[in-house]
DRENVOZA-31030 format. One record per residue (C-alpha): chain; y, x, z; residue in three letters. Coordinates in nm, 2 decimals. Last residue first. Layout:
@chain = A v = Y u = X w = Z res = ALA
...
REM end
This chain:
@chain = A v = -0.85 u = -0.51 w = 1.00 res = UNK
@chain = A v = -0.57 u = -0.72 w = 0.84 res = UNK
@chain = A v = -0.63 u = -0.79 w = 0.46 res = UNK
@chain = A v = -0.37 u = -0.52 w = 0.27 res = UNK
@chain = A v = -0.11 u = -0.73 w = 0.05 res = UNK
@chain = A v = -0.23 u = -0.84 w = -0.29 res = UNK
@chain = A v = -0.13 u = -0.55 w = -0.57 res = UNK
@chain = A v = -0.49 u = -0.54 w = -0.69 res = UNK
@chain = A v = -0.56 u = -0.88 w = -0.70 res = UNK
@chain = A v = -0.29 u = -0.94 w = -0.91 res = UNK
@chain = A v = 0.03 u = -1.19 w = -0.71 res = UNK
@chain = A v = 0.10 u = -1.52 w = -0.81 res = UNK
@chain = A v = 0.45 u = -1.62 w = -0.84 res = UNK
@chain = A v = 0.47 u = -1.60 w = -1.27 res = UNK
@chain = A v = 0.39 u = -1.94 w = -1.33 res = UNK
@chain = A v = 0.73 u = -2.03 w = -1.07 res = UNK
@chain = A v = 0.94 u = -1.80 w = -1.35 res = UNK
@chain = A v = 1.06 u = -1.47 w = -1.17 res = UNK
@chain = A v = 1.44 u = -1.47 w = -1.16 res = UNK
@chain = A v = 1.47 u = -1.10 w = -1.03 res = UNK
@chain = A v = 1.81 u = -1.29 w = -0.84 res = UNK
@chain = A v = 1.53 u = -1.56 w = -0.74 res = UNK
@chain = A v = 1.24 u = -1.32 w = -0.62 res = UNK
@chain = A v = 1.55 u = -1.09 w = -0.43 res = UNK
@chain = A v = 1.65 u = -1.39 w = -0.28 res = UNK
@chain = A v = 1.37 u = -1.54 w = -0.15 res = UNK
@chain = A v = 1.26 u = -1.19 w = -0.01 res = UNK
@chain = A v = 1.59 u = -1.10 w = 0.13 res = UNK
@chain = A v = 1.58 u = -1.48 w = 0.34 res = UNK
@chain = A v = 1.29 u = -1.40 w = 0.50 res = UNK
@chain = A v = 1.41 u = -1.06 w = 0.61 res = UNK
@chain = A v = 1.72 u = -1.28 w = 0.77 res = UNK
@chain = A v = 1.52 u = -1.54 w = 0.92 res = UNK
@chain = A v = 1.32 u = -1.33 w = 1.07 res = UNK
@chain = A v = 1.56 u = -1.17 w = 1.27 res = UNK
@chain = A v = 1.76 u = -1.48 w = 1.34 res = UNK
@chain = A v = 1.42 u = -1.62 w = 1.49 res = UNK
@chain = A v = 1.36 u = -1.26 w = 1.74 res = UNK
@chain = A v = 1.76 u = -1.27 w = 1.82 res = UNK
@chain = A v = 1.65 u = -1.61 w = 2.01 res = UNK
@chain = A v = 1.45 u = -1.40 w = 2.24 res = UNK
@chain = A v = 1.13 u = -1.55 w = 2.32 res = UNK
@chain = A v = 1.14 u = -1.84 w = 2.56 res = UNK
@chain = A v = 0.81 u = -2.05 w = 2.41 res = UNK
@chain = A v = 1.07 u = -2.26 w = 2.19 res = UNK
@chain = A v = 1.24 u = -1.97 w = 2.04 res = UNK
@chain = A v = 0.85 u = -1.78 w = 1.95 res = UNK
@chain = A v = 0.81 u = -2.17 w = 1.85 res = UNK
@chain = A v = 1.10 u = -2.18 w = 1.60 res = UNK
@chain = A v = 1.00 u = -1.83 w = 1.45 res = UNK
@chain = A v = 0.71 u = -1.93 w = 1.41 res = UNK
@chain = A v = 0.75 u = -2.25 w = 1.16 res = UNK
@chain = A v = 1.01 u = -2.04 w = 0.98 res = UNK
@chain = A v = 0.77 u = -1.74 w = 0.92 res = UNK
@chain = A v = 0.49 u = -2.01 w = 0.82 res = UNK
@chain = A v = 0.75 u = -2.18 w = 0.56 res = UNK
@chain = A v = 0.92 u = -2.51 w = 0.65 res = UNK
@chain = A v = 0.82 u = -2.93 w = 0.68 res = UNK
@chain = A v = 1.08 u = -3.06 w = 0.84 res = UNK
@chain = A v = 1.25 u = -3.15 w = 0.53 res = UNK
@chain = A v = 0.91 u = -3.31 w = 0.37 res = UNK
@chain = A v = 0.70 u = -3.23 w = 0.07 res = UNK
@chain = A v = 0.83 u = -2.86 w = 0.06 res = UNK
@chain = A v = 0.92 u = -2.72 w = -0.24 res = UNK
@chain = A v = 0.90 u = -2.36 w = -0.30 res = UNK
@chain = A v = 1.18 u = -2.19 w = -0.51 res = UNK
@chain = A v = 1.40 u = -2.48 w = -0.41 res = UNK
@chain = A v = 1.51 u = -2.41 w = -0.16 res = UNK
@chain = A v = 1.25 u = -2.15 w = 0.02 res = UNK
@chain = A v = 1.53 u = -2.14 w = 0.35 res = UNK
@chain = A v = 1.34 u = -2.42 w = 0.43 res = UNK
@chain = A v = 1.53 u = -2.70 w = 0.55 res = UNK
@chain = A v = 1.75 u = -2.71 w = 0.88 res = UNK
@chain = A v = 1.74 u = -2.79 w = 1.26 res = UNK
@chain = A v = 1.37 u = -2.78 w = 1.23 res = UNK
@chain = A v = 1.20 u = -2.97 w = 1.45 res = UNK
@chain = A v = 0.84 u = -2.82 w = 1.60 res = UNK
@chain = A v = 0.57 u = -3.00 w = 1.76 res = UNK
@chain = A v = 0.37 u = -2.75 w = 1.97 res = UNK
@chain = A v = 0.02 u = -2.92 w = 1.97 res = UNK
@chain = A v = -0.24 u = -2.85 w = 2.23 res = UNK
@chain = A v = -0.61 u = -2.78 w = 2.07 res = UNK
@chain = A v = -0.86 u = -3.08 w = 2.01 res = UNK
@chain = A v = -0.80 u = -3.13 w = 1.68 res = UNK
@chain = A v = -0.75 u = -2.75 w = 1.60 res = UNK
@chain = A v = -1.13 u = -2.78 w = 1.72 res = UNK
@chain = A v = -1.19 u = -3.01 w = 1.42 res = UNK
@chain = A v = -1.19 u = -2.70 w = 1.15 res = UNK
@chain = A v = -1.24 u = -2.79 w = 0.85 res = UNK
@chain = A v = -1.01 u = -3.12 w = 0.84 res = UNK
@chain = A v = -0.73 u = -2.86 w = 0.93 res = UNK
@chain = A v = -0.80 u = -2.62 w = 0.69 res = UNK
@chain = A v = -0.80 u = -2.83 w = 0.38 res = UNK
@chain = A v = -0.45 u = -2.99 w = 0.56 res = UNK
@chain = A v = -0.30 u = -2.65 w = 0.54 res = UNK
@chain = A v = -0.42 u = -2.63 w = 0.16 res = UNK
@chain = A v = -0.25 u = -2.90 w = 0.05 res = UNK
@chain = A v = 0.08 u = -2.84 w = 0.24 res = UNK
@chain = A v = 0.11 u = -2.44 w = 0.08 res = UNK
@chain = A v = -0.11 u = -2.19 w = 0.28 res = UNK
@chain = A v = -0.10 u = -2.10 w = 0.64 res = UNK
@chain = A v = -0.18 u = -2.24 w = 0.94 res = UNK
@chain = A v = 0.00 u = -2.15 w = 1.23 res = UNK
@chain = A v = -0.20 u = -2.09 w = 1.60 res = UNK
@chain = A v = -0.03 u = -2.04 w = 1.89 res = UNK
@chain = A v = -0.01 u = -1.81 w = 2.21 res = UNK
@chain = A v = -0.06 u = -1.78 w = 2.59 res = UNK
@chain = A v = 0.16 u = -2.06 w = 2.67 res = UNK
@chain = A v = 0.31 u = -2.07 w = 2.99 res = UNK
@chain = A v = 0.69 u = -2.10 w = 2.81 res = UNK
@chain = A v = 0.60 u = -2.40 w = 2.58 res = UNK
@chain = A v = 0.60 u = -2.62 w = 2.94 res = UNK
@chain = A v = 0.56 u = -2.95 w = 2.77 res = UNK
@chain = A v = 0.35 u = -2.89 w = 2.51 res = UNK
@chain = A v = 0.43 u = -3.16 w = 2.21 res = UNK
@chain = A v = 0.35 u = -3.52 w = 2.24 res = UNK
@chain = A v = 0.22 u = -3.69 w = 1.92 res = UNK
@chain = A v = 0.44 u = -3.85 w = 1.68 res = UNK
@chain = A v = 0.31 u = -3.69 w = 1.36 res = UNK
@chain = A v = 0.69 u = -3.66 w = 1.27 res = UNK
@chain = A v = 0.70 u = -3.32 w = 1.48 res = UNK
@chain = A v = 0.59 u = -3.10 w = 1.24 res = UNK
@chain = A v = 0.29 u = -2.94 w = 1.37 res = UNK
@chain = A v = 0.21 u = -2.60 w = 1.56 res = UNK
@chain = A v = -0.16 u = -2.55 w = 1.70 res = UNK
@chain = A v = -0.15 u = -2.48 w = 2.09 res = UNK
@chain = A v = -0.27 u = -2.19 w = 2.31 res = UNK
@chain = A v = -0.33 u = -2.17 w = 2.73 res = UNK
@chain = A v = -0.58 u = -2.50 w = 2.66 res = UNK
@chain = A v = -0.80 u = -2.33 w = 2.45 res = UNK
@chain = A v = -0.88 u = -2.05 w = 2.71 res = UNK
@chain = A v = -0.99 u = -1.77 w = 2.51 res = UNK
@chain = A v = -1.29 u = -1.56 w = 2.42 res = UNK
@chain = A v = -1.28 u = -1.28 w = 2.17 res = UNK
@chain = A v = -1.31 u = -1.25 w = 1.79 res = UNK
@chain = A v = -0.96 u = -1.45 w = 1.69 res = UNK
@chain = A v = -1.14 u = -1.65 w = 1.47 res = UNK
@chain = A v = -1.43 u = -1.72 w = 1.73 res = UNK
@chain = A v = -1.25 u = -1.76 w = 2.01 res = UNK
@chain = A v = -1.02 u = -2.00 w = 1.85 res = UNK
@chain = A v = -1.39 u = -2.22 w = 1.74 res = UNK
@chain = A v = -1.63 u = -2.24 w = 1.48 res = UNK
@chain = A v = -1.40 u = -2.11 w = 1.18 res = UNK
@chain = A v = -1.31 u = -2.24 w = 0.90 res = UNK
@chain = A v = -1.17 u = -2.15 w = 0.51 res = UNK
@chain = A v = -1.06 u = -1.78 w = 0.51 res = UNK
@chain = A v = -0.87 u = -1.52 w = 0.60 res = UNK
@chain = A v = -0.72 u = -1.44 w = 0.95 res = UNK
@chain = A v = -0.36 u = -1.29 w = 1.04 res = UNK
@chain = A v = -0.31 u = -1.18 w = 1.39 res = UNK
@chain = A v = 0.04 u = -1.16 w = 1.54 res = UNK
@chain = A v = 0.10 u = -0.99 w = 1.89 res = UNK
@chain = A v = 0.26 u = -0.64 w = 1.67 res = UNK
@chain = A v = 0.53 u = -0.89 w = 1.52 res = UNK
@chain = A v = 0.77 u = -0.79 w = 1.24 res = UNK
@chain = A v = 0.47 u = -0.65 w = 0.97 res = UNK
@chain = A v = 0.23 u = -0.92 w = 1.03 res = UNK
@chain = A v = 0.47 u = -1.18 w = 1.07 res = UNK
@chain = A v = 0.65 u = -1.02 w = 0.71 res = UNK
@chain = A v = 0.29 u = -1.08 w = 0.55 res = UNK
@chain = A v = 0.26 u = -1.42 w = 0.67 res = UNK
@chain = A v = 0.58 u = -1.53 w = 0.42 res = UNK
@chain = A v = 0.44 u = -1.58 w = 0.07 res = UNK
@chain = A v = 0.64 u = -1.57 w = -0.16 res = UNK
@chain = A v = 0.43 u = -1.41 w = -0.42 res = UNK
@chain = A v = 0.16 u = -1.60 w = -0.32 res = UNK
@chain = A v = -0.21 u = -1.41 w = -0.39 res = UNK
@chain = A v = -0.23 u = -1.44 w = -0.01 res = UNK
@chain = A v = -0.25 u = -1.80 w = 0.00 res = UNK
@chain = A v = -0.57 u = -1.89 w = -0.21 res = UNK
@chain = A v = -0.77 u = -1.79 w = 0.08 res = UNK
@chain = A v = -0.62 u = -2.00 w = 0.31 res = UNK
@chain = A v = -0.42 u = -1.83 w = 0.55 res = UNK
@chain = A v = -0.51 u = -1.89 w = 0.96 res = UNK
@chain = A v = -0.22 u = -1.71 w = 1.12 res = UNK
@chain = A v = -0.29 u = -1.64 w = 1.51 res = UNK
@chain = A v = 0.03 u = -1.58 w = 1.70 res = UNK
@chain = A v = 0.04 u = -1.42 w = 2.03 res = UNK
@chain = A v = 0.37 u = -1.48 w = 2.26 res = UNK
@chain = A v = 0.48 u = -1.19 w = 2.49 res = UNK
@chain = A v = 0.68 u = -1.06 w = 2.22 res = UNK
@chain = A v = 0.74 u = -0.70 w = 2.10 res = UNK
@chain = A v = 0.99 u = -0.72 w = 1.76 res = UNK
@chain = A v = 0.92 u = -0.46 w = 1.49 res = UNK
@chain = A v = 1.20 u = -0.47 w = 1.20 res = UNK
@chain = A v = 1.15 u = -0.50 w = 0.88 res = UNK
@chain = A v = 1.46 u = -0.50 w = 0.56 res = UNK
@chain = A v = 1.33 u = -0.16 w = 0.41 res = UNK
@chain = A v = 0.99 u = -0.35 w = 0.37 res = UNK
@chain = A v = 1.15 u = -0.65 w = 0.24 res = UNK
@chain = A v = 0.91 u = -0.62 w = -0.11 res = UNK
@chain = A v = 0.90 u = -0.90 w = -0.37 res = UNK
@chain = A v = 1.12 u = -0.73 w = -0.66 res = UNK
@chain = A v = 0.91 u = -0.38 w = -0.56 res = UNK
@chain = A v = 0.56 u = -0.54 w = -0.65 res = UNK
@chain = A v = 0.38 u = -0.56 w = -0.31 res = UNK
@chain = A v = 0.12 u = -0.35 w = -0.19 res = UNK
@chain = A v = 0.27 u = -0.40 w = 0.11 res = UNK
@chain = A v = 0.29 u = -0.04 w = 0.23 res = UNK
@chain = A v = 0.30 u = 0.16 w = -0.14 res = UNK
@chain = A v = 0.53 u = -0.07 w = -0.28 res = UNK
@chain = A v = 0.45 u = -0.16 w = -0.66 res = UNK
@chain = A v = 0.63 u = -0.04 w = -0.94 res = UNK
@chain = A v = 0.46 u = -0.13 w = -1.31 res = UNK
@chain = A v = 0.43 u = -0.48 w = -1.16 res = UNK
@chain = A v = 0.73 u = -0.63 w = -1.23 res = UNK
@chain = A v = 0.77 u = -0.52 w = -1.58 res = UNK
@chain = A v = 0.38 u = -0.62 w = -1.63 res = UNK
@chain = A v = 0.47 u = -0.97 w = -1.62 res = UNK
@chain = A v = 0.31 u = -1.13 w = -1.30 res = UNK
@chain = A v = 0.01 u = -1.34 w = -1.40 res = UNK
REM end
């Protein structure tokens, strides 16, 4: 539980206490690239968590709750062609990426911490079958060490899209955009030095669930 001194002030957009909001820091970017987030359930009580600024930055971005689904049409509520979207991975699985990034129609992230992401890929075998965009990040997770990651080129969900919305010709200025909210939020949680027990939010400050 978050101490009540952080929670006393909330944001009225996010829902957010204020030492975890980046509202002020948001800026709306159009892209021709959908992105589908599928978040564990557990994910939006994270503190840290990083779907909410896609949400917020990116009107083509859908966020999803839950544990499986029986197809993309079915989580994104509308029928698709499976093979104009891919499913990004880090690139050590050593399967070929997409090789023209650029016709995709969109991508799906999955988000929750490593655990979690693989609970919702064994749940749902049609990400099996989906196109994979392997990704390589040039640097680690701007987390540090407020979140560890099990590998370096293993990053945060707003890292991991930024990279493809790059990859599938978006406007570079769209990554360093994120980046730069993203990296607000991890260091207004570490200069408010929240303890790691403390990083979960109260139900009744989580984020807003998409409609």
């Amino acid at each position: 539980m978050i101490p009540p001194s952080l929670v006393i002030e909330s944001c009225e957009t996010c829902r957010r206490p204020k030492v975890a909001c980046v509202c002020d820091r948001i800026v709306s970017y159009p892209t021709s690239l959908r992105v589908l987030i599928l978040q564990h359930p557990q994910e939006q009580d994270a503190l840290l968590g990083s779907a909410q600024i896609l949400v917020a930055s990116l009107p083509k971005v859908q966020l999803v709750i839950g544990l499986s689904w029986r197809s993309l049409g079915h989580a994104l509520g509308e029928d698709v062609d499976l093979s104009k979207w891919a499913v990004l991975f880090p690139e050590r699985d050593g399967r070929s990426g997409v090789r023209e990034a650029s016709a995709l129609d969109g991508v799906v992230v999955l988000d929750g911490t490593w655990s979690k992401a693989k609970t919702l890929w064994w749940r749902n075998p049609w990400l099996n079958r989906m196109n994979r965009l392997t990704l390589k990040p040039k640097q680690p997770s701007i987390y540090g060490k407020l979140r560890a990651e099990p590998k370096r080129e293993y990053v945060s969900t707003l890292e991991s899209v930024a990279l493809a919305l790059t990859l599938c010709g978006e406007s570079p200025e769209i990554e360093a955009g994120l980046h730069r909210v993203f990296r607000t939020l991890v260091q207004r949680v570490r200069d408010a030095n929240v303890p790691k027990e403390a990083r979960k939010l109260p139900r009744k400050t989580r984020p807003p669930r998409p409609s």
